[in-house]
PQR file of N, CA, C, O and H, with PARSE charges and radii, in Angstrom:
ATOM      1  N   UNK A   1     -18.916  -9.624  -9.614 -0.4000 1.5000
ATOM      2  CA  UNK A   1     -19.430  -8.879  -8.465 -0.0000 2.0000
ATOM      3  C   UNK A   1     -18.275  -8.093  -7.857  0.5500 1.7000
ATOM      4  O   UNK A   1     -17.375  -8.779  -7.373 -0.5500 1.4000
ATOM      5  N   UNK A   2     -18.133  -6.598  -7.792 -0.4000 1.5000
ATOM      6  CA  UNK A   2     -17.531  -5.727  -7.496 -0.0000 2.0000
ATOM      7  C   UNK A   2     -17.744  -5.541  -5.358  0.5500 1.7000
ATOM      8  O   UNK A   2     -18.778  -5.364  -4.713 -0.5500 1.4000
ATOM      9  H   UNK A   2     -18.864  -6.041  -8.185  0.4000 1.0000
ATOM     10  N   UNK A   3     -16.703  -5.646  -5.006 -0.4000 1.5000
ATOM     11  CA  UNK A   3     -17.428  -5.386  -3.288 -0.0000 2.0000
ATOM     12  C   UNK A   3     -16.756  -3.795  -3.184  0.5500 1.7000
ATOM     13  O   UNK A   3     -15.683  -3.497  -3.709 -0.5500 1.4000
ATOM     14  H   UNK A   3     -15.863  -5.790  -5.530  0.4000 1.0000
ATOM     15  N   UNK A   4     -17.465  -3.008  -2.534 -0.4000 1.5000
ATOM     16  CA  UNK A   4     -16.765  -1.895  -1.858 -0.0000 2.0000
ATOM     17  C   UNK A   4     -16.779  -1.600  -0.063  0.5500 1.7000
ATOM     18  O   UNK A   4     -17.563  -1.854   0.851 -0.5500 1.4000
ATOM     19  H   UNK A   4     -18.336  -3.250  -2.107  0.4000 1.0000
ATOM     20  N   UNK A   5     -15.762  -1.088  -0.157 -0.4000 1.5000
ATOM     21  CA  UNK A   5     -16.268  -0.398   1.758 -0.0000 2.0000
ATOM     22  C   UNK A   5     -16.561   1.014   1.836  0.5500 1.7000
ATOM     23  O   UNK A   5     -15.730   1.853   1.487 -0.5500 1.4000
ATOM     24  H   UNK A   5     -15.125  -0.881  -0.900  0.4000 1.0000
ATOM     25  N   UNK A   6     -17.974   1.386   2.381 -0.4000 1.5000
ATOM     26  CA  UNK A   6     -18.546   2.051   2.200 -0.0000 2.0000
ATOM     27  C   UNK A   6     -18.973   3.093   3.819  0.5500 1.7000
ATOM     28  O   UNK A   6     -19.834   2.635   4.571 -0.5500 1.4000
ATOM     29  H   UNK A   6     -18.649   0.705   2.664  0.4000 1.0000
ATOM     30  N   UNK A   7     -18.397   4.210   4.110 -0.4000 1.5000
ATOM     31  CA  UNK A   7     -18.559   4.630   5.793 -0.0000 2.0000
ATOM     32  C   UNK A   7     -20.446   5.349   5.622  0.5500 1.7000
ATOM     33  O   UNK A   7     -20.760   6.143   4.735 -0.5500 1.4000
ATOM     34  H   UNK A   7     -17.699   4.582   3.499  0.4000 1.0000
ATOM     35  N   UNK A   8     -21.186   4.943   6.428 -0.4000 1.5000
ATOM     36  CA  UNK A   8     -22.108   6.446   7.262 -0.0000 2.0000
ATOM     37  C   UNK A   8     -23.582   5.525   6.580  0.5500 1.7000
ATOM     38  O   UNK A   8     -24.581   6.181   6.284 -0.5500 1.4000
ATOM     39  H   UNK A   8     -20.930   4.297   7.148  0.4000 1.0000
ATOM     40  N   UNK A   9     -23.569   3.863   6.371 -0.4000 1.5000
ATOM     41  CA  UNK A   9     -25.041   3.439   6.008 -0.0000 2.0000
ATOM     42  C   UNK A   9     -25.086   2.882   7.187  0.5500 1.7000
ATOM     43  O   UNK A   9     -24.406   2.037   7.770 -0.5500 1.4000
ATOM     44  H   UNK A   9     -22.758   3.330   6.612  0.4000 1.0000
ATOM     45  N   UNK A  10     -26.208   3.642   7.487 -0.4000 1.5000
ATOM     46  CA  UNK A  10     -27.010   3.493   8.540 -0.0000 2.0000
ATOM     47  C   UNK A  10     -28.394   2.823   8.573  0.5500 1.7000
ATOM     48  O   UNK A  10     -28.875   2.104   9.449 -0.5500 1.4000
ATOM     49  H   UNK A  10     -26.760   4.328   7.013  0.4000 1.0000
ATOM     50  N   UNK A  11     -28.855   3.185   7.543 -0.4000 1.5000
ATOM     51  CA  UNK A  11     -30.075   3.305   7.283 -0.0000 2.0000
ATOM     52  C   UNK A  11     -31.117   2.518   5.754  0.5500 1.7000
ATOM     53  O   UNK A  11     -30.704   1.919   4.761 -0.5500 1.4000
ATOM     54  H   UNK A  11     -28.464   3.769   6.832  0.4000 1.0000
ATOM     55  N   UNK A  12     -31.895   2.714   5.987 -0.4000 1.5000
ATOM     56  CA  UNK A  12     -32.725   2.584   4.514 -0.0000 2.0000
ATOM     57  C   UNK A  12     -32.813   3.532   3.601  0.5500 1.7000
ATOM     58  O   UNK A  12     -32.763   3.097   2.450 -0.5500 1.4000
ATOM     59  H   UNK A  12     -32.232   3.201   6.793  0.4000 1.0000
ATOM     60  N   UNK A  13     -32.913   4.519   3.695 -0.4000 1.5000
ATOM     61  CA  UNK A  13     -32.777   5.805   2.941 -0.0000 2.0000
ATOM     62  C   UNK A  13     -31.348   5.960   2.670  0.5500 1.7000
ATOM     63  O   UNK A  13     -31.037   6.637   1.690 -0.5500 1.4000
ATOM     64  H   UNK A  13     -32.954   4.872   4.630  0.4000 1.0000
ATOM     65  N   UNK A  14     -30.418   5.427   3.402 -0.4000 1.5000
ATOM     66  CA  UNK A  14     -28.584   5.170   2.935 -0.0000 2.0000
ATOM     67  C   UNK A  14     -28.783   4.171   1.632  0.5500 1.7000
ATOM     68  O   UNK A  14     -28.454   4.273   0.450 -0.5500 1.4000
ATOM     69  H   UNK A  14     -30.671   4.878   4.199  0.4000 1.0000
ATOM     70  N   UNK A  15     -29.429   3.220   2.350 -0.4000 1.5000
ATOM     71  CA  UNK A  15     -29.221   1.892   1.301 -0.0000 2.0000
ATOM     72  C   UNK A  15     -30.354   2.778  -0.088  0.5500 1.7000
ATOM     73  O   UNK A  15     -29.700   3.039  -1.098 -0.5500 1.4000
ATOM     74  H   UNK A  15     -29.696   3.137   3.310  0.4000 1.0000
ATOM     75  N   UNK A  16     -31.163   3.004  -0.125 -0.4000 1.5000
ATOM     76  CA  UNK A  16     -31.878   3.819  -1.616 -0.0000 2.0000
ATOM     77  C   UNK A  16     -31.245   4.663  -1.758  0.5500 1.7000
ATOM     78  O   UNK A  16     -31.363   4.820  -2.974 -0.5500 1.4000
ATOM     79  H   UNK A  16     -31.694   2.792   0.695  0.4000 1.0000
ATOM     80  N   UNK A  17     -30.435   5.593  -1.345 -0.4000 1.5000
ATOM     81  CA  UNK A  17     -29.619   6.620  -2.129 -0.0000 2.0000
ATOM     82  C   UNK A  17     -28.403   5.927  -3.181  0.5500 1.7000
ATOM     83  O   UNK A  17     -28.206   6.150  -4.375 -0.5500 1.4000
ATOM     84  H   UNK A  17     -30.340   5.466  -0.358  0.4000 1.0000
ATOM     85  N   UNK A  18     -27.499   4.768  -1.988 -0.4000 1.5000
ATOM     86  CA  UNK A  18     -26.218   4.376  -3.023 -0.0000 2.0000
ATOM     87  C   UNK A  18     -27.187   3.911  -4.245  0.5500 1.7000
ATOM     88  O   UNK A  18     -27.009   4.315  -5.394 -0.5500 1.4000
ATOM     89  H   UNK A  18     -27.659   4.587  -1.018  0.4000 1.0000
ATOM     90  N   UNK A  19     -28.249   3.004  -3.867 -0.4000 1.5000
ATOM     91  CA  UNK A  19     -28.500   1.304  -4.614 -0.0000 2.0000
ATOM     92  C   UNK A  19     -29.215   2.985  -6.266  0.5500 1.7000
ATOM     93  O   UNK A  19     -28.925   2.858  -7.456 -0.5500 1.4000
ATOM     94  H   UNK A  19     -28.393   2.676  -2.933  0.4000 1.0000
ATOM     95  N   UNK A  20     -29.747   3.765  -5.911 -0.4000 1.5000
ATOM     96  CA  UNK A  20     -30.321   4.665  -7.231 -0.0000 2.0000
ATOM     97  C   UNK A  20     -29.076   5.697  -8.029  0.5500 1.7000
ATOM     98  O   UNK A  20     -29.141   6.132  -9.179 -0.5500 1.4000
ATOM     99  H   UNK A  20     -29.983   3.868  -4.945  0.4000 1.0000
ATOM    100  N   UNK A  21     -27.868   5.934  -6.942 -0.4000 1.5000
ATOM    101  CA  UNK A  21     -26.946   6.568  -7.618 -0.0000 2.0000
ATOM    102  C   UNK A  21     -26.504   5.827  -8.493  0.5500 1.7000
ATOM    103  O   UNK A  21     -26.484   6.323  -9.619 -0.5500 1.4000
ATOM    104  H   UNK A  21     -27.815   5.581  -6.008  0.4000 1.0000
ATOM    105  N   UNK A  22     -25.889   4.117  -8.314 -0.4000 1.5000
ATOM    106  CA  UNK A  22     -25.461   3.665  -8.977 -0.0000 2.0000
ATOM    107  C   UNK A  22     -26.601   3.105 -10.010  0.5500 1.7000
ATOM    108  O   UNK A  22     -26.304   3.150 -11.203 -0.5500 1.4000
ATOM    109  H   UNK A  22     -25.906   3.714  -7.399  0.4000 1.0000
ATOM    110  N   UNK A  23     -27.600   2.697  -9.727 -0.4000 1.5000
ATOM    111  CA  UNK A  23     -28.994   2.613 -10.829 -0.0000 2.0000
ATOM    112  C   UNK A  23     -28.708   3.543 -12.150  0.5500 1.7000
ATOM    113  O   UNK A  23     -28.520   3.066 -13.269 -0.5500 1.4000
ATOM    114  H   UNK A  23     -27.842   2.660  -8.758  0.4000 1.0000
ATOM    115  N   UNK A  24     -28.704   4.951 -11.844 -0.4000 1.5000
ATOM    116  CA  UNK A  24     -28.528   6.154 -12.847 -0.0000 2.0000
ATOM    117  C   UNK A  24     -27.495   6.173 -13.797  0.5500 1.7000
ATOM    118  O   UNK A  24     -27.473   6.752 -14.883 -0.5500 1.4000
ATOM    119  H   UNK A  24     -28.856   5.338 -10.934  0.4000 1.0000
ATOM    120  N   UNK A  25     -26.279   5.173 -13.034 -0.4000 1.5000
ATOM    121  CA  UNK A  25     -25.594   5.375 -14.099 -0.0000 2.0000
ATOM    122  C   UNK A  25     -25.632   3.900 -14.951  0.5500 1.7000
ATOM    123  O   UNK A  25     -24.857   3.770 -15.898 -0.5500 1.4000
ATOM    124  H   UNK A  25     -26.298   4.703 -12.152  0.4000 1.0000
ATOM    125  N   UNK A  26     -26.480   2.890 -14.616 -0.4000 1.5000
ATOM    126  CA  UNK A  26     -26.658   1.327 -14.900 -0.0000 2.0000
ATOM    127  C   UNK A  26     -27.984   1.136 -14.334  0.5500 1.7000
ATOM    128  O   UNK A  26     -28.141   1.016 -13.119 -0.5500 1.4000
ATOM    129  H   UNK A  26     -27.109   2.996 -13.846  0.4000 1.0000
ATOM    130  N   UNK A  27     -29.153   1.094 -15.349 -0.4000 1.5000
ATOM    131  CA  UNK A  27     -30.552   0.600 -14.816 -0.0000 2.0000
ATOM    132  C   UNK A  27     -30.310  -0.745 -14.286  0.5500 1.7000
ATOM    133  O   UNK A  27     -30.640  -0.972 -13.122 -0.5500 1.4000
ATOM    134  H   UNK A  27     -29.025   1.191 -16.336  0.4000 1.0000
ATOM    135  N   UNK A  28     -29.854  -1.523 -14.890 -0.4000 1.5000
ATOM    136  CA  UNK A  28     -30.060  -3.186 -14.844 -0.0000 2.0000
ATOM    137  C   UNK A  28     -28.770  -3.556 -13.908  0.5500 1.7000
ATOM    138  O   UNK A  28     -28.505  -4.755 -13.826 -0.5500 1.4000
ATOM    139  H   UNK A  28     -29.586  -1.338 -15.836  0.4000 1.0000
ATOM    140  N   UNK A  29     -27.894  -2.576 -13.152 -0.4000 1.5000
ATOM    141  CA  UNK A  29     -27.202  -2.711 -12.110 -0.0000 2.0000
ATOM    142  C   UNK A  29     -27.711  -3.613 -11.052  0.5500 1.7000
ATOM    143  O   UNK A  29     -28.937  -3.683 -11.135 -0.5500 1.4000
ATOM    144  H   UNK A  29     -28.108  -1.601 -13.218  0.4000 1.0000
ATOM    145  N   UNK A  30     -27.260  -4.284 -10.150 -0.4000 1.5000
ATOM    146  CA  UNK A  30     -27.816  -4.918  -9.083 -0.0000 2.0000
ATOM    147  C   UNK A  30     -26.992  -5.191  -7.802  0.5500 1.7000
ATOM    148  O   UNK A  30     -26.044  -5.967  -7.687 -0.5500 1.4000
ATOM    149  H   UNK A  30     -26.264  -4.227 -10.083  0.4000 1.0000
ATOM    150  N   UNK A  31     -27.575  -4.354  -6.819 -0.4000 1.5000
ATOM    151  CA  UNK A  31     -27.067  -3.835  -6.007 -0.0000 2.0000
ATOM    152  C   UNK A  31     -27.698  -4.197  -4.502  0.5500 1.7000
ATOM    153  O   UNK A  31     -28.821  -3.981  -4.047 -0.5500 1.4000
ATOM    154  H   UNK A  31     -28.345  -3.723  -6.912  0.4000 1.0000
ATOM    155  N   UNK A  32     -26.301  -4.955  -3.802 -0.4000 1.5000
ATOM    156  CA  UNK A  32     -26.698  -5.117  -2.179 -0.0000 2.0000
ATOM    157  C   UNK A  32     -26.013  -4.697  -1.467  0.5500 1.7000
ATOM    158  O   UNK A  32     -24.790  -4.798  -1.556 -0.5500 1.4000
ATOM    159  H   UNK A  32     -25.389  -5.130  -4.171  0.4000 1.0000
ATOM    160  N   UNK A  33     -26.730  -4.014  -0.411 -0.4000 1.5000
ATOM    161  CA  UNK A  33     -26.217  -3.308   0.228 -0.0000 2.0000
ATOM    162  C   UNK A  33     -26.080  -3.733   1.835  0.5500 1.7000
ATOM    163  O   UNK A  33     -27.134  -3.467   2.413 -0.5500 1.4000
ATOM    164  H   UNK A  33     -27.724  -3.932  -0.338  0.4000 1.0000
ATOM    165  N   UNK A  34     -25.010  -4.360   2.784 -0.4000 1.5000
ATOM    166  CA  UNK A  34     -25.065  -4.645   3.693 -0.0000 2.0000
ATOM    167  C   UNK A  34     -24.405  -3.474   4.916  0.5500 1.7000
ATOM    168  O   UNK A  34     -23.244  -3.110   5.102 -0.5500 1.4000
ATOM    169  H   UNK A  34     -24.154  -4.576   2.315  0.4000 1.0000
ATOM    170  N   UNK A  35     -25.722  -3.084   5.634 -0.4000 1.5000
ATOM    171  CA  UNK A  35     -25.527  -1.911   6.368 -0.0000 2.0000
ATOM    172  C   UNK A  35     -25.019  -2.382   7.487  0.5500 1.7000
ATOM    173  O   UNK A  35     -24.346  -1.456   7.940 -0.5500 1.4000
ATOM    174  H   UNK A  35     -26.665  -3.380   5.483  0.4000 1.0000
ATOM    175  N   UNK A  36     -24.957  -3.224   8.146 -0.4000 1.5000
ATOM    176  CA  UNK A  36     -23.846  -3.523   9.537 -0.0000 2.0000
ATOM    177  C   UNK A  36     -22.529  -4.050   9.053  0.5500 1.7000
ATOM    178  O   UNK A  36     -21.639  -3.719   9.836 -0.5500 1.4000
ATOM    179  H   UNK A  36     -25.504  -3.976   7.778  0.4000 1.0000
ATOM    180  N   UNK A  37     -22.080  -4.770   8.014 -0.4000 1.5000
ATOM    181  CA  UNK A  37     -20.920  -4.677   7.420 -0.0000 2.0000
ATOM    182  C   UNK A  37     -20.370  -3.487   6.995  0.5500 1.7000
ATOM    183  O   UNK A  37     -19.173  -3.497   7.286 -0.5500 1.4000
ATOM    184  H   UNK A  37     -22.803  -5.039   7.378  0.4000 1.0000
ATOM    185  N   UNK A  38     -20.751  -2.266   6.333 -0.4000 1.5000
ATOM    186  CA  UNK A  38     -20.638  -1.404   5.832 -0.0000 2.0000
ATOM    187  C   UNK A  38     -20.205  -1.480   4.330  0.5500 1.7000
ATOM    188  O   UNK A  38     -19.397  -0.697   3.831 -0.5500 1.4000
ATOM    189  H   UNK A  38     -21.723  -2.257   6.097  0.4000 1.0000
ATOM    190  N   UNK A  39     -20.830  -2.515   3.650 -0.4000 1.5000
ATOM    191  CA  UNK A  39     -20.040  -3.068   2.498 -0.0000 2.0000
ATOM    192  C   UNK A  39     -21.387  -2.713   1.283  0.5500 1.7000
ATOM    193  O   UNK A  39     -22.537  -2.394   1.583 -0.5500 1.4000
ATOM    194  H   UNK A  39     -21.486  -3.152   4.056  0.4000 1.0000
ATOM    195  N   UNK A  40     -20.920  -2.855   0.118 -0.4000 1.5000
ATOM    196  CA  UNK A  40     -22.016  -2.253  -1.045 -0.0000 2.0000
ATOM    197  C   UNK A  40     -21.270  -3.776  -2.167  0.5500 1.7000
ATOM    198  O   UNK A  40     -20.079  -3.690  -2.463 -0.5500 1.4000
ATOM    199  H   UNK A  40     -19.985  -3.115  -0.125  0.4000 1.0000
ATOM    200  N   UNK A  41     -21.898  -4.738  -2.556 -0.4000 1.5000
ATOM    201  CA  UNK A  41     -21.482  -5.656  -3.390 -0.0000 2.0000
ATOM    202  C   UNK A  41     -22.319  -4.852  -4.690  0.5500 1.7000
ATOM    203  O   UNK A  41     -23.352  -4.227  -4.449 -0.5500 1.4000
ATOM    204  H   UNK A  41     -22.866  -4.808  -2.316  0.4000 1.0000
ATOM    205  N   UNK A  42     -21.778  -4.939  -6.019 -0.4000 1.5000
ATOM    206  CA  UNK A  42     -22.574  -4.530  -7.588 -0.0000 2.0000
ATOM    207  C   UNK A  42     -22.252  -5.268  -8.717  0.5500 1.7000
ATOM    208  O   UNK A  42     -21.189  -5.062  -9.303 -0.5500 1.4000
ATOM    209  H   UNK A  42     -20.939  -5.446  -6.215  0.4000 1.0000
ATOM    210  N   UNK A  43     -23.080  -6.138  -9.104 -0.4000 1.5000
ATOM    211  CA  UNK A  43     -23.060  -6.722 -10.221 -0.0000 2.0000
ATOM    212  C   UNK A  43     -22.855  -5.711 -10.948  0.5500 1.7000
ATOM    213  O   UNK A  43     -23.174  -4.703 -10.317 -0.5500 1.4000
ATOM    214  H   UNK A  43     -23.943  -6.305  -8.627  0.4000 1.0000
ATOM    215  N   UNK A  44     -22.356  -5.396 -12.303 -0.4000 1.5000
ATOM    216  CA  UNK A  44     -22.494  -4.089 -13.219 -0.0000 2.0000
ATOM    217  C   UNK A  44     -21.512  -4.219 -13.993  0.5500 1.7000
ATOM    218  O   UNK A  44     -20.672  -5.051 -13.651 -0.5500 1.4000
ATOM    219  H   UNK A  44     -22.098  -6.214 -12.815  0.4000 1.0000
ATOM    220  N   UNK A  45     -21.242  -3.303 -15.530 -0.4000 1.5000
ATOM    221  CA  UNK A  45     -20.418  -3.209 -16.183 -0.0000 2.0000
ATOM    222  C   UNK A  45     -19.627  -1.929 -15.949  0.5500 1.7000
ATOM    223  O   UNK A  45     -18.772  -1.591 -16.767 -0.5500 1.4000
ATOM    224  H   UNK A  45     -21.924  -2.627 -15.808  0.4000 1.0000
ATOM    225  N   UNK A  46     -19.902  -1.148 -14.774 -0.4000 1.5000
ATOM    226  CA  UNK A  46     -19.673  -0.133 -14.816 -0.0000 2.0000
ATOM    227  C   UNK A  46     -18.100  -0.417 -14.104  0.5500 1.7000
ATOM    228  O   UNK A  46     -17.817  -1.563 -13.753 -0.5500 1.4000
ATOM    229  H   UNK A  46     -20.597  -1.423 -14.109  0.4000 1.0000
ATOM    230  N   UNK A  47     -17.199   0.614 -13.939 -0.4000 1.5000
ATOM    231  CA  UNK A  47     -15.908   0.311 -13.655 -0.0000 2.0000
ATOM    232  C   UNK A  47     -16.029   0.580 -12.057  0.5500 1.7000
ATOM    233  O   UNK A  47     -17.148   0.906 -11.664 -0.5500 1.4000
ATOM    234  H   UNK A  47     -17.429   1.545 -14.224  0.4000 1.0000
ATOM    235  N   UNK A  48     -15.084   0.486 -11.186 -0.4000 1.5000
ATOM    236  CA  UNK A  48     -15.129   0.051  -9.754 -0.0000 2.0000
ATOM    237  C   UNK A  48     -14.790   1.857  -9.583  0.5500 1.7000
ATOM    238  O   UNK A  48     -15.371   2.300  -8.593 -0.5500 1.4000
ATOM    239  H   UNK A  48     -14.175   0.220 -11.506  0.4000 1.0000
ATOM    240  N   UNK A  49     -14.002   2.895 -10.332 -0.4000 1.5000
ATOM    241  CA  UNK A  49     -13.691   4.437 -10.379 -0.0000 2.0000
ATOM    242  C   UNK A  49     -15.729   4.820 -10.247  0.5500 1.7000
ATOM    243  O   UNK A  49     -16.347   5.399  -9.354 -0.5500 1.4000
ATOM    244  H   UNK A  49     -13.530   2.535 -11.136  0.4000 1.0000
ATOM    245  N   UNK A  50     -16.003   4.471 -10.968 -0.4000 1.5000
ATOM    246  CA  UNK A  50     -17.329   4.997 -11.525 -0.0000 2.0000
ATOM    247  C   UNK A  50     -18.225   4.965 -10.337  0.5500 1.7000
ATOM    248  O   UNK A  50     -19.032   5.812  -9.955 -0.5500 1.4000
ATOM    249  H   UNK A  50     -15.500   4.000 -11.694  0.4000 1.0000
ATOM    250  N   UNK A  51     -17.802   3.407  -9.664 -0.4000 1.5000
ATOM    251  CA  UNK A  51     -19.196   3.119  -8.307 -0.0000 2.0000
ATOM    252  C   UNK A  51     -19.088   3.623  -7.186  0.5500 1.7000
ATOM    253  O   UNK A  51     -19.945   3.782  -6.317 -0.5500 1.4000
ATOM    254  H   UNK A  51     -17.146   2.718  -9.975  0.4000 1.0000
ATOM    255  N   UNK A  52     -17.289   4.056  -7.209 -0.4000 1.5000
ATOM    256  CA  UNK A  52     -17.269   4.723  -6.092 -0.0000 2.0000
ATOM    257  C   UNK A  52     -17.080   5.995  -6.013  0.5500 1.7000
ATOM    258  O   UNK A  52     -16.881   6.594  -4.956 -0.5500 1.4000
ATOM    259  H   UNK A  52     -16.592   3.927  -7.915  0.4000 1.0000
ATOM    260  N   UNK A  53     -17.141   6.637  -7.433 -0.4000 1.5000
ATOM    261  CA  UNK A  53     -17.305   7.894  -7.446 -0.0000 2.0000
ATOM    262  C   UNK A  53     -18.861   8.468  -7.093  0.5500 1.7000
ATOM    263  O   UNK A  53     -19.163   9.429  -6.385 -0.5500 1.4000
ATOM    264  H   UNK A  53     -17.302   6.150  -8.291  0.4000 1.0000
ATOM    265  N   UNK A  54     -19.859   7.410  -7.940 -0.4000 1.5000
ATOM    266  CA  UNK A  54     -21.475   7.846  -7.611 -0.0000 2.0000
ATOM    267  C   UNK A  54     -21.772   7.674  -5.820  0.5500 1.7000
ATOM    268  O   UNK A  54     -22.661   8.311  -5.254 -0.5500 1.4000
ATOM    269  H   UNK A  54     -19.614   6.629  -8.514  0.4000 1.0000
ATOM    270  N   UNK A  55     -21.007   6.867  -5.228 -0.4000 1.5000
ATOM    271  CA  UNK A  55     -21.410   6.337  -4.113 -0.0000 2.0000
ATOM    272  C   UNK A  55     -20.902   7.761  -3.168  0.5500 1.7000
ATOM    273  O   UNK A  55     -21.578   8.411  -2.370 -0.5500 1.4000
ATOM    274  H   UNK A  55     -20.285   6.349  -5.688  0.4000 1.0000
ATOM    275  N   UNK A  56     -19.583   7.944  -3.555 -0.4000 1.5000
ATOM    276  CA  UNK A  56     -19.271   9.676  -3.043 -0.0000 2.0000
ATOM    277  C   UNK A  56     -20.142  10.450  -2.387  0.5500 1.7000
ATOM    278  O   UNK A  56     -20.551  10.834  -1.292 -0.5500 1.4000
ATOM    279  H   UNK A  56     -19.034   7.416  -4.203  0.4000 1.0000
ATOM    280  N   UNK A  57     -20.306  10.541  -4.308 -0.4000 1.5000
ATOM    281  CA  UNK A  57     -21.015  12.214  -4.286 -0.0000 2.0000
ATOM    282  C   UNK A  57     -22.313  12.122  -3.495  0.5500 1.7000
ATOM    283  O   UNK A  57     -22.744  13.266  -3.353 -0.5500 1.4000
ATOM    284  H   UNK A  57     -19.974  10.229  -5.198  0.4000 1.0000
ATOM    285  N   UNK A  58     -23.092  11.242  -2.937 -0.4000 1.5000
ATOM    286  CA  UNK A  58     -24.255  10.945  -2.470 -0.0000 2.0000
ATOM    287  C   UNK A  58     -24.102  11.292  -0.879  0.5500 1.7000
ATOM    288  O   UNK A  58     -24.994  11.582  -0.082 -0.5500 1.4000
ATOM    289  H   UNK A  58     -22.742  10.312  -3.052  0.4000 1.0000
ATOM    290  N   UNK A  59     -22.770  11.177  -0.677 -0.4000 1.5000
ATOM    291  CA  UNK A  59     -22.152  11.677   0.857 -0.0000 2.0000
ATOM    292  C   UNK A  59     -21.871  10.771   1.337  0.5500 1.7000
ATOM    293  O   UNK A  59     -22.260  10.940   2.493 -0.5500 1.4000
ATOM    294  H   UNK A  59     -22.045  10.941  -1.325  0.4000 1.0000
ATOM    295  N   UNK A  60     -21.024   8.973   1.223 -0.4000 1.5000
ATOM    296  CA  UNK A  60     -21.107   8.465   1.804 -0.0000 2.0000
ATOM    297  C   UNK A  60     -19.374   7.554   1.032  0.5500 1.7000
ATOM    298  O   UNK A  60     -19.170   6.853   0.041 -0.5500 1.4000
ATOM    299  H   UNK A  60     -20.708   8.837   0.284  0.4000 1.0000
ATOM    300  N   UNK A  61     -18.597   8.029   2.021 -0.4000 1.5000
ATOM    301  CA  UNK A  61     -16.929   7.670   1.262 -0.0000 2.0000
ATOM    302  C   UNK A  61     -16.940   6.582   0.997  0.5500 1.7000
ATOM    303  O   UNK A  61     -17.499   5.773   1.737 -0.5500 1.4000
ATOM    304  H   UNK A  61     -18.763   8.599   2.826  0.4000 1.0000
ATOM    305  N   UNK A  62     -16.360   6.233  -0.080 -0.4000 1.5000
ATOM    306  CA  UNK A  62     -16.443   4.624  -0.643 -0.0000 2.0000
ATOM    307  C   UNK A  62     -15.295   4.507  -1.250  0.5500 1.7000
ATOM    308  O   UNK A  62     -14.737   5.391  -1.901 -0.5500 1.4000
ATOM    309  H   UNK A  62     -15.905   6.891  -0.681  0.4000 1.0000
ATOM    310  N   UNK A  63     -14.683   2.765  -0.939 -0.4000 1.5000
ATOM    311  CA  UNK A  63     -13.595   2.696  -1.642 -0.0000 2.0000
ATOM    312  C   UNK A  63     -13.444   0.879  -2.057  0.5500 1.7000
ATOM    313  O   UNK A  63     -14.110  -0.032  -1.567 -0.5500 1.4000
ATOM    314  H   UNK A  63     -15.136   2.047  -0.411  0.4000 1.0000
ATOM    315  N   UNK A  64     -12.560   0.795  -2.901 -0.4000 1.5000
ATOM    316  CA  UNK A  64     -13.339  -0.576  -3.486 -0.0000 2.0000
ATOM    317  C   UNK A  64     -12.552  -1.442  -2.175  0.5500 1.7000
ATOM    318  O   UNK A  64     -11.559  -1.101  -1.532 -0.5500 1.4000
ATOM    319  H   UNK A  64     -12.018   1.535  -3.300  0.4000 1.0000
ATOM    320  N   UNK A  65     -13.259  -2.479  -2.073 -0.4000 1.5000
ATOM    321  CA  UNK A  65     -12.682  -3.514  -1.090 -0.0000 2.0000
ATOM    322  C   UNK A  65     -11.511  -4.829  -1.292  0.5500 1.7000
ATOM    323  O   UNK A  65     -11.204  -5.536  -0.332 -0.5500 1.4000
ATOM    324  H   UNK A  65     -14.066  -2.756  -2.595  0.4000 1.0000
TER
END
């Protein structure tokens, strides 16, 4: 389990944007997202460059924790 810190989730529509960016690049990814922590935990094979690059581009700065 990968943790990141993640600025600007606010919301539910925050939490479905990261939890499908990173989906796209890993269907079977699994992804929680804690919006008053500001934290994104991801099971995945994907590399920690990769989650926080998708988590980015979605508009929301991420960096691993």
């Amino acid at each position: 389990m990968q943790t990141f810190k993640v600025q600007g989730i606010s919301c539910g529509h925050c939490v479905r944007s990261i939890t499908q960016a990173i989906q796209a690049l890993e269907p079977s990814a699994q992804v929680q997202v804690d919006i008053a922590g500001g934290e994104v935990k991801v099971e995945s094979a994907l590399s920690a460059e990769r989650i926080v690059a998708a988590i980015s581009a979605e508009g929301y700065p991420a960096r691993a924790a």
